[in-house]
N, C-alpha and C positions, 0 to 999 in steps of 0.2 A: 549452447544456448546462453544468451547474456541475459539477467534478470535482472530484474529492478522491485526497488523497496518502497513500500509507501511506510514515512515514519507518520506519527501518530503522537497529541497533546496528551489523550488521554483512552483507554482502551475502550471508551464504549465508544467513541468516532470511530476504530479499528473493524470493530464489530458489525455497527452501520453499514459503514465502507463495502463490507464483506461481502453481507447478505443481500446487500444491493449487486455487487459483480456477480455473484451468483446469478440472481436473476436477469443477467444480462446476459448473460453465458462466458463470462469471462474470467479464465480461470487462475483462483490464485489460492495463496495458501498463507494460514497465518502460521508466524513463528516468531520466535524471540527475535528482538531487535538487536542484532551484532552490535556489539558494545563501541567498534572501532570506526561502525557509521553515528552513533547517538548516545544518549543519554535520557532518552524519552521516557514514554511509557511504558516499554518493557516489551510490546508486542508490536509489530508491523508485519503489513501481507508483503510477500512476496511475489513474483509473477514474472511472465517474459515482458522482456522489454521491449517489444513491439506495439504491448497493450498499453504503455505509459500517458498516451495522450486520452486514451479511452477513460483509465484512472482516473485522471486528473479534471477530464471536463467532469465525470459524475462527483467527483471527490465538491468540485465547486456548486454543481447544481442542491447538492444536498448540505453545502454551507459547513463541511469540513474543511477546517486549515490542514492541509500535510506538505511534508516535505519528501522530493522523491530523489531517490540515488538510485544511480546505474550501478552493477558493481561488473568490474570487467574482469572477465576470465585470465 
């Protein structure tokens, strides 16, 4: 599976983010932000990267900035 990250300004956008996929039924998982994608906030969701367009439209409707990386296997 390839997954992708949504990085994050600040950790309550991460949290938002979260509990909004949640109830959309799109699953992801929060975890430390791999140091080698960022230098953020510390925390970003994880997820397949299938759901990346999904992310990122709710990521906009709810008026969070993120940045998202694919990381390839």
């Amino acid at each position: 599976m390839v997954f992708a990250y949504a990085l994050f300004k600040t950790a309550t956008d991460g949290m938002i983010l979260h509990r909004r996929l949640r109830e959309l039924g799109v699953k992801d998982d929060i975890c430390p932000t791999p140091r080698h994608l960022a230098d953020s906030c510390g925390i970003s969701l994880r997820f397949d990267a299938i759901a990346a367009g999904a992310v990122r439209e709710e990521a906009g409707r709810l008026g969070i900035p993120i940045e998202l990386v694919v990381q390839r296997p």
